[in-house]
ChimeraX commands (.cxc) that place a marker at each C-alpha (Angstrom):
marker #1 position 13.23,19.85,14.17 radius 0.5
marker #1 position 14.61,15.84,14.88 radius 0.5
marker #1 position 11.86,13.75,13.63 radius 0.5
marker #1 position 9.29,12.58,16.22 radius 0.5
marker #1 position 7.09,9.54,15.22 radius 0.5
marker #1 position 4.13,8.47,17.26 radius 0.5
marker #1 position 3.55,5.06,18.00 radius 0.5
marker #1 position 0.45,3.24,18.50 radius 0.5
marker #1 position 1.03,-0.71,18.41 radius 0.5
marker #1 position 3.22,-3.38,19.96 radius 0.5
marker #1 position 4.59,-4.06,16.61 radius 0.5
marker #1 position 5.59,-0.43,16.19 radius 0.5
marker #1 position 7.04,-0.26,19.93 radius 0.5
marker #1 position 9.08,-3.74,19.30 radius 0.5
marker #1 position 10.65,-2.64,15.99 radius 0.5
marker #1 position 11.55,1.13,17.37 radius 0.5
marker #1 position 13.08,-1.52,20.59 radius 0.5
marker #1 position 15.18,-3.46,18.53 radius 0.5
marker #1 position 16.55,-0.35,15.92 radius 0.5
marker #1 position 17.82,0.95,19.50 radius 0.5
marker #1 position 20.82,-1.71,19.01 radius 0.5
marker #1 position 21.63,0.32,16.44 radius 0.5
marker #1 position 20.65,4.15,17.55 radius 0.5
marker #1 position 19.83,5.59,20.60 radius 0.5
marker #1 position 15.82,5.63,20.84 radius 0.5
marker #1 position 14.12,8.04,23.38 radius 0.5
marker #1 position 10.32,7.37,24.07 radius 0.5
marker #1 position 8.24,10.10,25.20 radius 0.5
marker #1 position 5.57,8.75,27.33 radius 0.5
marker #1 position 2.37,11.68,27.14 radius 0.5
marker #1 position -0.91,12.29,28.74 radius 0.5
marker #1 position -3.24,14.16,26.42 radius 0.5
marker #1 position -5.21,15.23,29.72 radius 0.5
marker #1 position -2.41,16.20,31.99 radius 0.5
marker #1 position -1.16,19.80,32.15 radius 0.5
marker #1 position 2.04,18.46,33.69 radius 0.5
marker #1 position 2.68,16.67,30.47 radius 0.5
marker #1 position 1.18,19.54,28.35 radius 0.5
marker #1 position 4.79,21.33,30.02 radius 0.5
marker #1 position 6.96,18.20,29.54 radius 0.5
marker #1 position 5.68,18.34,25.72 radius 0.5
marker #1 position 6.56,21.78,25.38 radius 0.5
marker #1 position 10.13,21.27,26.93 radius 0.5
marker #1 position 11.00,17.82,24.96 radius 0.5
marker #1 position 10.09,19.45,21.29 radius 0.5
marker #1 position 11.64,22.57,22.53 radius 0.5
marker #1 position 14.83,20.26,22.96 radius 0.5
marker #1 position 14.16,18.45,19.67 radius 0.5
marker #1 position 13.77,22.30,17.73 radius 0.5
marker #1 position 17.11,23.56,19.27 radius 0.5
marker #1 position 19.20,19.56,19.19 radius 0.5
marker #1 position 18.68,19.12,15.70 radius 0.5
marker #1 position 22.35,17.95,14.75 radius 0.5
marker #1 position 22.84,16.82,18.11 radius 0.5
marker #1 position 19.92,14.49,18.00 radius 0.5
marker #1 position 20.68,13.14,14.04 radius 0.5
marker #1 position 21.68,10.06,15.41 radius 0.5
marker #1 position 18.73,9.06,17.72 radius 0.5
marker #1 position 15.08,7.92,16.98 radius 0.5
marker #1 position 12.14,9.90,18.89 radius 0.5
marker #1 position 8.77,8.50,19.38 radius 0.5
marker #1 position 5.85,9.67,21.02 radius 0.5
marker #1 position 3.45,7.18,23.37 radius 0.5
marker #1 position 0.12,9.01,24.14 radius 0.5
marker #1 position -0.34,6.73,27.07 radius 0.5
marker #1 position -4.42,6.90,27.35 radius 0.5
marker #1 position -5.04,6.12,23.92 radius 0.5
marker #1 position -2.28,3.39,23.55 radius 0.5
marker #1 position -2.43,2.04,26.90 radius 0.5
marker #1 position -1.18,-1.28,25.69 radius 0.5
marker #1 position 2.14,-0.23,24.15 radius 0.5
marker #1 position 2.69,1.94,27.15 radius 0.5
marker #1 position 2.29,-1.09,29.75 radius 0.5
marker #1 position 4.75,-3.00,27.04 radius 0.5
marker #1 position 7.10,-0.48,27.23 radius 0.5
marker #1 position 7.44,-0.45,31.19 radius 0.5
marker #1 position 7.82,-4.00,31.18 radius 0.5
marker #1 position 10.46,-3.92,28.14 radius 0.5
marker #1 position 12.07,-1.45,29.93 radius 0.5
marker #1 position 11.60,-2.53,33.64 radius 0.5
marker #1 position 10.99,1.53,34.05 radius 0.5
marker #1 position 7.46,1.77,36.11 radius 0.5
marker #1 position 5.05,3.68,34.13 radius 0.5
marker #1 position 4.80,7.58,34.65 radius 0.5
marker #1 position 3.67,9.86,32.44 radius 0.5
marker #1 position 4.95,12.62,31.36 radius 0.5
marker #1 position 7.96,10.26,31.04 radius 0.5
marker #1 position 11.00,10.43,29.25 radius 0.5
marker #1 position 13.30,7.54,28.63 radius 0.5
marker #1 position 16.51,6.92,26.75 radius 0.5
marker #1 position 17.41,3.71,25.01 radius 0.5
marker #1 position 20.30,2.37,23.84 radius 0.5
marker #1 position 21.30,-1.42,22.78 radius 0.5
marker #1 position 17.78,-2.57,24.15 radius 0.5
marker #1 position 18.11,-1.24,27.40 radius 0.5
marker #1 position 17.44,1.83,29.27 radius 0.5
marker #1 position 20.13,4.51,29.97 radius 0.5
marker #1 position 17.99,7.44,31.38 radius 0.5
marker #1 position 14.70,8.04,32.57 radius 0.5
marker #1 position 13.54,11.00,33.81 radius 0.5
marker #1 position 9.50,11.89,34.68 radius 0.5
marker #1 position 7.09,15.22,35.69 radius 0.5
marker #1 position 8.92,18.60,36.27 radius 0.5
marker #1 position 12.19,16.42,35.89 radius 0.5
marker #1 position 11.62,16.69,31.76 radius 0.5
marker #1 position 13.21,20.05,30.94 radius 0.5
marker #1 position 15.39,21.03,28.09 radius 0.5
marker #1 position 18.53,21.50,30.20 radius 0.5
marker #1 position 18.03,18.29,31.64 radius 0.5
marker #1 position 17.84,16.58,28.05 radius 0.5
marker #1 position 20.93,18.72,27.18 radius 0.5
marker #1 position 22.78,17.75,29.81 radius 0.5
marker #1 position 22.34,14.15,29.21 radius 0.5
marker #1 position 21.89,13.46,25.58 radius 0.5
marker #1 position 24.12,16.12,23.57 radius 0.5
marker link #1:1,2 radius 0.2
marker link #1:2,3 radius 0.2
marker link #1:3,4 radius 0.2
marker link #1:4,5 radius 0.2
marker link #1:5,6 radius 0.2
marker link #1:6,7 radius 0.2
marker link #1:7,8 radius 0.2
marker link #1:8,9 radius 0.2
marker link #1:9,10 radius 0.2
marker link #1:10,11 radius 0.2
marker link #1:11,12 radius 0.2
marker link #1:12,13 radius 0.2
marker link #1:13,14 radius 0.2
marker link #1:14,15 radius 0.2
marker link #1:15,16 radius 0.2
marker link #1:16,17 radius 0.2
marker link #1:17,18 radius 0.2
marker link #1:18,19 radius 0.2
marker link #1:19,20 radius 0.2
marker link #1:20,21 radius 0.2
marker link #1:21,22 radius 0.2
marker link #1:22,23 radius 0.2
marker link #1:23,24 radius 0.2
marker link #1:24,25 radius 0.2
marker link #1:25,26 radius 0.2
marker link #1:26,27 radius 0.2
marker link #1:27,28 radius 0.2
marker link #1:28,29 radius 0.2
marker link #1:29,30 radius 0.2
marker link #1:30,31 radius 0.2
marker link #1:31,32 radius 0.2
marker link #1:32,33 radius 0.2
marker link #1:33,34 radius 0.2
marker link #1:34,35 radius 0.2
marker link #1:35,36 radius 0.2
marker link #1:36,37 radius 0.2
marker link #1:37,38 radius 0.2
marker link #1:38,39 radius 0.2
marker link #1:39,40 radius 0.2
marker link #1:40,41 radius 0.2
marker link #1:41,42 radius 0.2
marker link #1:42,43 radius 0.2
marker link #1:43,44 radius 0.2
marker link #1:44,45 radius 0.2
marker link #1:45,46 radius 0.2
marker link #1:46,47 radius 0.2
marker link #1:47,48 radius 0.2
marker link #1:48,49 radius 0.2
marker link #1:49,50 radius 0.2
marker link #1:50,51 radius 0.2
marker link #1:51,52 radius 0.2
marker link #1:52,53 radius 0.2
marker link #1:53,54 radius 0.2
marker link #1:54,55 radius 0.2
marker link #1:55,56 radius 0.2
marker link #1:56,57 radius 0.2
marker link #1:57,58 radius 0.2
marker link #1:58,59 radius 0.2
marker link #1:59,60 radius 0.2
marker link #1:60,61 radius 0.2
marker link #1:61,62 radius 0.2
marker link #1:62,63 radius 0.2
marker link #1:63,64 radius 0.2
marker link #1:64,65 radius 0.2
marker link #1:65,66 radius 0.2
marker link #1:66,67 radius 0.2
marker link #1:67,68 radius 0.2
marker link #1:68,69 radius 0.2
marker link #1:69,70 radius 0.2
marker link #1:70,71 radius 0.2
marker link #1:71,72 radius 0.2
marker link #1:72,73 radius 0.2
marker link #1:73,74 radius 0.2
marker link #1:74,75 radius 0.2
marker link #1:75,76 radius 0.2
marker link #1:76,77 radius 0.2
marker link #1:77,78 radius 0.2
marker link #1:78,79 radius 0.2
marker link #1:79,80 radius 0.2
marker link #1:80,81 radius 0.2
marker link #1:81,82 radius 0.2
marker link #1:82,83 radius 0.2
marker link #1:83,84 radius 0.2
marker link #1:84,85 radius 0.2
marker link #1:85,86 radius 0.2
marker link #1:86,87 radius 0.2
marker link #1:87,88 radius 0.2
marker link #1:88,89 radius 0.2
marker link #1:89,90 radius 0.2
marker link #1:90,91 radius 0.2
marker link #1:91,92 radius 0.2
marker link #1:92,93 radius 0.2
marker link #1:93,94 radius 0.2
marker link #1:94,95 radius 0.2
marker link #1:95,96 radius 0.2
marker link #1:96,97 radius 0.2
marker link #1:97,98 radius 0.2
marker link #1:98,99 radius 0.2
marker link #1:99,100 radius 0.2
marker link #1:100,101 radius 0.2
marker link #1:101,102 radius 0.2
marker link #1:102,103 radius 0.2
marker link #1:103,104 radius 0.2
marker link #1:104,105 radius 0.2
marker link #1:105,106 radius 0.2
marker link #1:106,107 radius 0.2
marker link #1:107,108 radius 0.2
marker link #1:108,109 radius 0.2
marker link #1:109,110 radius 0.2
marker link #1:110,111 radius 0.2
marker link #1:111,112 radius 0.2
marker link #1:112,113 radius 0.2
marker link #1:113,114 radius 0.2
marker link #1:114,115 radius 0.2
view
């Protein structure tokens, strides 16, 4: 499975942000409370289990958005992508690609767009 690293300051968020000029980065944006994100989840590391040489290249990090509310609010504004969570969004060179949100985050959707 593609490695999938949490992130839970500004500092983090801003480095994974500016390694994106140099790999693809896609954030996942999770609620811990929300069973709509509890199916996103399952989707996204379903994609990350069956993408592994696909997804070599790219950086994966995981926002729990109630407990780091701050680097989620960062990211929107990094990102100009309004906040939603379960969210999915794809980086590259600083700047979003694709963004995709609720029952939108499925593994064929992430297969269609990132392999």
């Amino acid at each position: 499975m593609s490695q999938l690293k949490e992130i839970q300051t500004i500092e983090e968020w801003q480095a994974a942000l500016e390694s994106s000029s140099k790999r693809p980065l896609v954030v996942f944006k999770h609620s811990t409370t929300c069973p709509v994100s509890a199916n996103a989840f399952t989707e996204f590391s379903n994609y990350l289990k069956n993408n592994e040489a696909a997804s070599a290249d790219t950086d994966f990090i995981l926002v729990k958005v109630i407990e780091s509310r701050p680097v989620s609010n960062q990211i929107a504004e990094d990102t100009s992508v309004k906040h939603e969570s379960p969210q999915i969004i794809l980086i590259k060179d600083k700047a979003k690609y694709w963004t995709a949100s609720h029952w939108s985050i499925t593994e064929a959707h992430m297969n269609a767009v990132m392999n």
